[in-house]
ZALO-226108 format. One record per residue (C-alpha): residue in three letters; residue number from 1; x, y, z. Coordinates in Angstrom, 3 decimals. Example, Ala and Ser with C-alpha at 12.3 -4.5 7.8 and 13.67 -1.06 7.14 Angstrom:
<mido "ALA"; 1; <12.300; -4.500; 7.800>> <mido "SER"; 2; <13.670; -1.060; 7.140>> 
END
This chain:
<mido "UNK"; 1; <-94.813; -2.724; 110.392>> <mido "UNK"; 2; <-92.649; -6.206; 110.495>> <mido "UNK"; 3; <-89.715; -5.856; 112.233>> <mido "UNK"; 4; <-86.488; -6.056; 110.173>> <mido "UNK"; 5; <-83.307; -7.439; 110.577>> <mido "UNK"; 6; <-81.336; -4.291; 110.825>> <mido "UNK"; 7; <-83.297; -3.507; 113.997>> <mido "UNK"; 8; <-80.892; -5.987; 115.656>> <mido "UNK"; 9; <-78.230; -3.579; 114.970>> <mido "UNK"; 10; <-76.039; -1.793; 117.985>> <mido "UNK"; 11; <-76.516; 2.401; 117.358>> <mido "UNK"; 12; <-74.209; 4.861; 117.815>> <mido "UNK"; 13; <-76.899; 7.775; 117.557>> <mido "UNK"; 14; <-80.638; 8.662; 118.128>> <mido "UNK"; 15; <-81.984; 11.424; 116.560>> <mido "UNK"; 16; <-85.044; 13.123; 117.513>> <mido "UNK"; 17; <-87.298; 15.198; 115.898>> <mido "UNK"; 18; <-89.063; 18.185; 117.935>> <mido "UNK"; 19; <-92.754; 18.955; 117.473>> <mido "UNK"; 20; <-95.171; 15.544; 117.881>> <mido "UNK"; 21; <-92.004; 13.491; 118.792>> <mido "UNK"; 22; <-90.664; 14.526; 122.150>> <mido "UNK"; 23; <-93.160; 17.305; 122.692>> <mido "UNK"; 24; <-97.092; 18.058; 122.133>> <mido "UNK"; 25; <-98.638; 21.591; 121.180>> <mido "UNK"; 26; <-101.973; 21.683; 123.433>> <mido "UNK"; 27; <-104.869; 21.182; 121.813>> <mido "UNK"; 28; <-103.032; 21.315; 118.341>> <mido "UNK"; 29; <-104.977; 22.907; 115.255>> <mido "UNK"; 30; <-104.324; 25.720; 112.254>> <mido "UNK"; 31; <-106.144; 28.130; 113.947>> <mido "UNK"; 32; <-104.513; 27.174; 117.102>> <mido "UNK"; 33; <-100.778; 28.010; 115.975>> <mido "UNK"; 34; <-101.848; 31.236; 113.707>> <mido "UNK"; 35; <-103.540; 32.164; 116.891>> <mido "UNK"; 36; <-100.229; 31.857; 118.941>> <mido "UNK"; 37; <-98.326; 33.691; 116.216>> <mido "UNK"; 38; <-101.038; 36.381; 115.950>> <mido "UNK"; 39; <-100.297; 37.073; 119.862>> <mido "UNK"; 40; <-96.461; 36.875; 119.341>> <mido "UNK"; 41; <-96.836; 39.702; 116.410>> <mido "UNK"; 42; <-98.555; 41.792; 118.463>> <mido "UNK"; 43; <-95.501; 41.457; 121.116>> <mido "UNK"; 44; <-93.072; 42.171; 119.108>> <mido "UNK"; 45; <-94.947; 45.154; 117.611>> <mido "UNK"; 46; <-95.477; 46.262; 121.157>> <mido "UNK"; 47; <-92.060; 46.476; 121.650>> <mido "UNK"; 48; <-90.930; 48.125; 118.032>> <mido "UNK"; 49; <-93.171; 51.040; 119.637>> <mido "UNK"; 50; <-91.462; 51.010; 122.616>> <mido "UNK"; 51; <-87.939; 51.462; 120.480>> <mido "UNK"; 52; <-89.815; 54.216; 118.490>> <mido "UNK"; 53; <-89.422; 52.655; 115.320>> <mido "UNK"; 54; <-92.836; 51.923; 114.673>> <mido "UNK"; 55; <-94.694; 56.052; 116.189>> <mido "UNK"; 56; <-98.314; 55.694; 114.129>> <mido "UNK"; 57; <-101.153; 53.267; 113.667>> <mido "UNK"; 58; <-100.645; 53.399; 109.714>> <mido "UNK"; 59; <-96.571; 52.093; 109.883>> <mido "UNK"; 60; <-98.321; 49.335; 112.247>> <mido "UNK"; 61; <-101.347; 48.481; 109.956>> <mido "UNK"; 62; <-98.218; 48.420; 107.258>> <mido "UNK"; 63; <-95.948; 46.224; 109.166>> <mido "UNK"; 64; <-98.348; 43.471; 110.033>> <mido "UNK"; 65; <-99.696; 42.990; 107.042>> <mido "UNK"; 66; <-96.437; 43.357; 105.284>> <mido "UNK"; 67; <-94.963; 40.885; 107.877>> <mido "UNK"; 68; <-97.846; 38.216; 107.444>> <mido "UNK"; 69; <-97.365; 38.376; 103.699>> <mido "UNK"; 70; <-93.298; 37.773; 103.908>> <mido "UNK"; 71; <-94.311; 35.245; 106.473>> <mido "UNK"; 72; <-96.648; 33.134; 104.356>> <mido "UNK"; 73; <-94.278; 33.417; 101.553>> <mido "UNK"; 74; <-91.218; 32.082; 103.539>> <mido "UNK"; 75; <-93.503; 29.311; 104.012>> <mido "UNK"; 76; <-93.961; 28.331; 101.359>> <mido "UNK"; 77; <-90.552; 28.680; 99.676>> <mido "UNK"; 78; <-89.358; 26.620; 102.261>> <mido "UNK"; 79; <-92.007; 23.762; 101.874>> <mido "UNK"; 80; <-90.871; 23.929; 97.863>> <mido "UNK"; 81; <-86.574; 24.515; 98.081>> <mido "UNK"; 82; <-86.281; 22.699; 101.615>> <mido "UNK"; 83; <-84.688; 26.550; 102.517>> <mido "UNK"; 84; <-85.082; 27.527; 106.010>> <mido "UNK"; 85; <-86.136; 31.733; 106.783>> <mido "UNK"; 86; <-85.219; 32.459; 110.209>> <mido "UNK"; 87; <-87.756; 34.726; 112.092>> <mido "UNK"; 88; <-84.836; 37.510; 113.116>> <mido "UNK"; 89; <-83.629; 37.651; 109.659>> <mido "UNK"; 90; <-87.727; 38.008; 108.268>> <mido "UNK"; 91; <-88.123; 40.799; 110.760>> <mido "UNK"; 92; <-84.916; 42.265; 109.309>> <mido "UNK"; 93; <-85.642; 42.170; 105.897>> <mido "UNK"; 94; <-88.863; 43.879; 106.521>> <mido "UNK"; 95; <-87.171; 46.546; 108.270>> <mido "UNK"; 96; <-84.958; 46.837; 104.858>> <mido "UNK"; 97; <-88.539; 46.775; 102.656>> <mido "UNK"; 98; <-90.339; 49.473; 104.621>> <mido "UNK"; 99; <-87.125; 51.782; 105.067>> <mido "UNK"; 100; <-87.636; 51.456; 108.940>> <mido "UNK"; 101; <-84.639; 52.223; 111.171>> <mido "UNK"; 102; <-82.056; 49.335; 111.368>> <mido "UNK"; 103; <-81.688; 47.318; 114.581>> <mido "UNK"; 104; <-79.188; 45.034; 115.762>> <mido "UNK"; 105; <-78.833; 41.549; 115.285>> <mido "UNK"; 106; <-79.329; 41.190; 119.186>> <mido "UNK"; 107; <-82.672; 43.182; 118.640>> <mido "UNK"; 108; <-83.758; 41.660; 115.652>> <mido "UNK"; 109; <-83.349; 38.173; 117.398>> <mido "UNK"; 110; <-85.310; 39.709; 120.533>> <mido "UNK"; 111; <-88.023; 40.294; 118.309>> <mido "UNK"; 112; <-88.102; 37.202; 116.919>> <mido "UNK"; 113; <-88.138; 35.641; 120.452>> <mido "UNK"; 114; <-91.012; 37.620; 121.329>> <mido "UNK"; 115; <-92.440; 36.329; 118.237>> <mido "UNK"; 116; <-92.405; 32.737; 119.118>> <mido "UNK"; 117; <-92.557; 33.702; 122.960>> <mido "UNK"; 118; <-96.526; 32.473; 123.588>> <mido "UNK"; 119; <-95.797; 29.621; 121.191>> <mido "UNK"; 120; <-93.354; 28.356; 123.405>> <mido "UNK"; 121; <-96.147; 28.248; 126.305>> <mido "UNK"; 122; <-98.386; 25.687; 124.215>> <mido "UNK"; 123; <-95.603; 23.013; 123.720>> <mido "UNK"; 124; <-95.165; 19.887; 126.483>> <mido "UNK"; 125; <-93.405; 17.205; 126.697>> <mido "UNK"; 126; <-94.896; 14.062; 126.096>> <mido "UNK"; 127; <-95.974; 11.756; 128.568>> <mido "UNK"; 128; <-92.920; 9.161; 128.384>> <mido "UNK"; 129; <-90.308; 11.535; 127.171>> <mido "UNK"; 130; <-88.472; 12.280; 130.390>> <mido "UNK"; 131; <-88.625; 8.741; 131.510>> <mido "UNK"; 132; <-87.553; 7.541; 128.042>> <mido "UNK"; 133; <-84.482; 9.929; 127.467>> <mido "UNK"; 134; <-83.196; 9.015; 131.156>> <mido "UNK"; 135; <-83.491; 5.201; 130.170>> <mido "UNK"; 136; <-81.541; 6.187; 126.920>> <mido "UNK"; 137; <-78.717; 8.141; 128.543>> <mido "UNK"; 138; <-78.083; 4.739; 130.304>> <mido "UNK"; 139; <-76.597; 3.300; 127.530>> <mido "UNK"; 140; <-73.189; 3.215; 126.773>> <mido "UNK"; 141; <-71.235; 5.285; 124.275>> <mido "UNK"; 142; <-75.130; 5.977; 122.845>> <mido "UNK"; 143; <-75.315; 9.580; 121.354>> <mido "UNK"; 144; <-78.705; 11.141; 121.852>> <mido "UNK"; 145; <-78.919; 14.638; 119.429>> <mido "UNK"; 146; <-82.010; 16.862; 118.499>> <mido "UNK"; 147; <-82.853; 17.898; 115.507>> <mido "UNK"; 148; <-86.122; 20.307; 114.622>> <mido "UNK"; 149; <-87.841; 22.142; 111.690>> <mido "UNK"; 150; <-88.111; 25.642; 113.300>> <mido "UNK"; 151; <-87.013; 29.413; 111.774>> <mido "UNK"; 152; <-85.999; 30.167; 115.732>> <mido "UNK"; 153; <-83.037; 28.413; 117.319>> <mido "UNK"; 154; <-83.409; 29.820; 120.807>> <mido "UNK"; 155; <-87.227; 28.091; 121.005>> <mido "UNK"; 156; <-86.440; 24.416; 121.037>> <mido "UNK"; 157; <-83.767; 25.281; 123.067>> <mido "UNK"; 158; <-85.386; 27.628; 126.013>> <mido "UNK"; 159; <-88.220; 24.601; 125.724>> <mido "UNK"; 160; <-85.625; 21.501; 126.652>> <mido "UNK"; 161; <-84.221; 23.705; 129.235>> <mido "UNK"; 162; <-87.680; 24.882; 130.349>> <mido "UNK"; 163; <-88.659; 21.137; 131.270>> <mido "UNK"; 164; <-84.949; 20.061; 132.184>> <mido "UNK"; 165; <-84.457; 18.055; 129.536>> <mido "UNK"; 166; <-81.945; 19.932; 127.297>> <mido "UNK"; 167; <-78.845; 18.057; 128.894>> <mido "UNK"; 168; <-80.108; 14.523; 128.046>> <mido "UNK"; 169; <-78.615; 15.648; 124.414>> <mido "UNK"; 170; <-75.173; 15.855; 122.875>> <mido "UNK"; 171; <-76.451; 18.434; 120.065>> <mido "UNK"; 172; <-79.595; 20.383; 119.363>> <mido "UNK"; 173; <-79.656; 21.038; 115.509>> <mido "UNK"; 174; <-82.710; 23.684; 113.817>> <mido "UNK"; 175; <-83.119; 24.707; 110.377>> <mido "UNK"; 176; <-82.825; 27.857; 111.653>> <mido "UNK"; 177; <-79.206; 27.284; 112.565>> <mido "UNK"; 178; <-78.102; 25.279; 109.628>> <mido "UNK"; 179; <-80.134; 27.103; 107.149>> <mido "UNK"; 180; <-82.237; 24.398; 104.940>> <mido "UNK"; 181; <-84.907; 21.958; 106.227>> <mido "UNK"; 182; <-85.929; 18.146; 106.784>> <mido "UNK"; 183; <-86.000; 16.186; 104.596>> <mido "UNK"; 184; <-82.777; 18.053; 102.901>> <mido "UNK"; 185; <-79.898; 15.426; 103.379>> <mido "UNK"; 186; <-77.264; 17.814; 104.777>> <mido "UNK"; 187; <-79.442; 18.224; 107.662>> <mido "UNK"; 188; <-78.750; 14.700; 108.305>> <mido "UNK"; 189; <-75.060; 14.440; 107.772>> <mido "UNK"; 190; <-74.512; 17.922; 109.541>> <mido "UNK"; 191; <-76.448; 16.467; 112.984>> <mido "UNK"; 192; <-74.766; 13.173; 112.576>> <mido "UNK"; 193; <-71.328; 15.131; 112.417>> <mido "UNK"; 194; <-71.995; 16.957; 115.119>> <mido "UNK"; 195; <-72.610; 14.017; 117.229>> <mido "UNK"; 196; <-69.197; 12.532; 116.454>> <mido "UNK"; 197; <-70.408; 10.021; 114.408>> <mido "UNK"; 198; <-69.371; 8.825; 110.994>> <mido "UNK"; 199; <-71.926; 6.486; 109.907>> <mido "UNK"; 200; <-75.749; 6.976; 109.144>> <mido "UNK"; 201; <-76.566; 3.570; 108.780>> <mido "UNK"; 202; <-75.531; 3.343; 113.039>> <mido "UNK"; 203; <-77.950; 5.872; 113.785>> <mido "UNK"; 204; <-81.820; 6.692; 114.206>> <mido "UNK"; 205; <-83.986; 9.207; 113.427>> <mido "UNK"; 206; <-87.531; 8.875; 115.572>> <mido "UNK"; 207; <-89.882; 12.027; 114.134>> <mido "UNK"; 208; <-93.860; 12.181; 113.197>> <mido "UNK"; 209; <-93.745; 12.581; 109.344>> <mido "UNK"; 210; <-92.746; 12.443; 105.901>> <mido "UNK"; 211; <-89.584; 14.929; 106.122>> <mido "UNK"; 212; <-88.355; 12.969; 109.359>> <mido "UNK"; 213; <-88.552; 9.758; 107.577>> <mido "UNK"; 214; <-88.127; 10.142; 104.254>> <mido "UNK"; 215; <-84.988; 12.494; 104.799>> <mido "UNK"; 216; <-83.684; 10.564; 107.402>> <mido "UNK"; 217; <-84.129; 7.320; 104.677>> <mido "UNK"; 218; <-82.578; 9.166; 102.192>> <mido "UNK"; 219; <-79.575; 10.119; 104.023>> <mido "UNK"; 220; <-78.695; 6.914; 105.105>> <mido "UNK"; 221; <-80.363; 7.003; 108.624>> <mido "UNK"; 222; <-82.435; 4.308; 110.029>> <mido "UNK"; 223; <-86.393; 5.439; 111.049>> <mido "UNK"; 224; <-89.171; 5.269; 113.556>> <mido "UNK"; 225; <-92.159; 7.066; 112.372>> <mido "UNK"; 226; <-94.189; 8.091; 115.510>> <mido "UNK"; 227; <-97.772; 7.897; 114.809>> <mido "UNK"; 228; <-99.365; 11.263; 116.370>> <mido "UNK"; 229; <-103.228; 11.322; 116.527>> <mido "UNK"; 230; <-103.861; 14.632; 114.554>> <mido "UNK"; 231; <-103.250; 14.990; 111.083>> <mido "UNK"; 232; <-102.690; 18.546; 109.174>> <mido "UNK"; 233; <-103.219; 19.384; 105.981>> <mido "UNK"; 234; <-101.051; 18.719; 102.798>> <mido "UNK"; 235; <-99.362; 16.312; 104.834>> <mido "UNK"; 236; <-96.976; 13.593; 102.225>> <mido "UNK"; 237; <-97.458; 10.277; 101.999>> <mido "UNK"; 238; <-94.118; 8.374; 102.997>> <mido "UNK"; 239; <-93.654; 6.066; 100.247>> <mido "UNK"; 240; <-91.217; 3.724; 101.492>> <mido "UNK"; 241; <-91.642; 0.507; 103.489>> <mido "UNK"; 242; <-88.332; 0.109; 105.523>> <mido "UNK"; 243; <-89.439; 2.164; 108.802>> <mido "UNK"; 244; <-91.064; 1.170; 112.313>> <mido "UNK"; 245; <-94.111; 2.768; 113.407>> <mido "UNK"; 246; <-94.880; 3.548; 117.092>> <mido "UNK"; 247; <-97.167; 4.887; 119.169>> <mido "UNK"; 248; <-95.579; 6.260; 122.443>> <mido "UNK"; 249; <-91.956; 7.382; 122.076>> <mido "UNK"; 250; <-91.362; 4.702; 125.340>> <mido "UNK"; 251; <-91.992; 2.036; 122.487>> <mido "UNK"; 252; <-87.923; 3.057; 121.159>> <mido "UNK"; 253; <-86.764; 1.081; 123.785>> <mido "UNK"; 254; <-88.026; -1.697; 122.402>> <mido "UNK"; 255; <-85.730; -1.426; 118.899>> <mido "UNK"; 256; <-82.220; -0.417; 120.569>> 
END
């Protein structure tokens, strides 16, 4: 991509996405991640025994299957309405479905931590992104926020903390938290807000696909697409022009 003249522009904010921008899942596939949440499920069933909610092998067989089902269907409402489905409030409306025994919110977001708990394990940071986000703190009155597609709050942030990097950033936005997904606008606006910022067209948004760049292009936001080297499926062609590509997240530097 030809560098344009708004690239000469002094920012106010840089927004990163999560997954394939800052960090890496090892040895990323499909199978890899249903494999992860397969061993999370069986966690948090482990423990819905231990409560005594779940006392038979038929209210398990039940639960897992009706939790994959809700699961897959979240997933695909939220691809189509840009609606986030947090995993505490899934495992919650399952309990309402089957007529289990209701839990607490604490519990219900315990299980949904235990859920995502061996996911969490497969994520690292990229090579550069330490040494990057120091260089960026550096700069004055530069903003520096966070801003992920994930149903569970508490992972993106026990992973920046995990690899002491959660206090390079002013804010750390989910979908989980705010409730609808990249490339939804408000998304945008709401991280930008949070920031203390005012204006979009001061601010980046680095992420690794169509929702980061197209959203971020339709809220006003200025993009970096960074170019990952695996590809999933029904991924969307970004159909605009006006974006730089890189291919290590050390290659920002280059643009502020």
């Amino acid at each position: 991509m030809e560098k344009y003249s708004w690239w000469n522009m002094k920012f106010k904010g840089i927004i990163f996405d999560f997954g394939f921008t800052l960090f890496e899942f090892k040895d990323a596939s499909v199978k890899k991640y249903l494999e992860s949440y397969k061993i999370g499920l069986d966690k948090s069933v482990a423990k819905l025994k231990e409560y005594k909610v779940i006392e038979n092998q038929d209210t398990e067989k039940l639960f897992i299957n009706t939790f994959i089902k809700e699961r897959n269907s979240n997933f695909k409402n939220s691809i189509k309405t840009k609606r986030e489905f947090p995993t505490h409030i899934l495992f919650h409306s399952i309990f309402k479905k089957l007529g289990l025994r209701s839990l607490s919110h604490e519990r219900y977001q315990e299980l949904a931590d235990l859920y995502h708990f061996h996911e969490e394990q497969q994520w690292i940071p990229l090579k550069n992104t330490k040494k990057t986000l120091e260089t960026l703190t550096n700069i004055k009155d530069l903003k520096i926020g966070v801003l992920s597609n994930h149903p569970n709050h508490n992972t993106i942030e026990n992973l920046l903390k995990k690899y002491d990097l959660y206090h390079f950033f002013n804010i750390v936005v989910t979908s989980a938290k705010f409730g609808m997904r990249k490339p939804d606008p408000g998304i945008f606006h709401y991280t930008i807000k949070q920031m203390g910022l005012k204006d979009p067209s001061l601010c980046l948004i680095i992420g690794d696909e169509y929702a980061d760049i197209m959203g971020g292009y339709r809220a006003g936001l200025k993009t970096i697409l960074y170019k990952r080297t695996i590809r999933f499926p029904f991924e969307q062609e970004i159909k605009i022009n006006d974006y730089i590509e890189i291919n290590d997240i050390s290659e920002i530097l280059n643009h502020i």
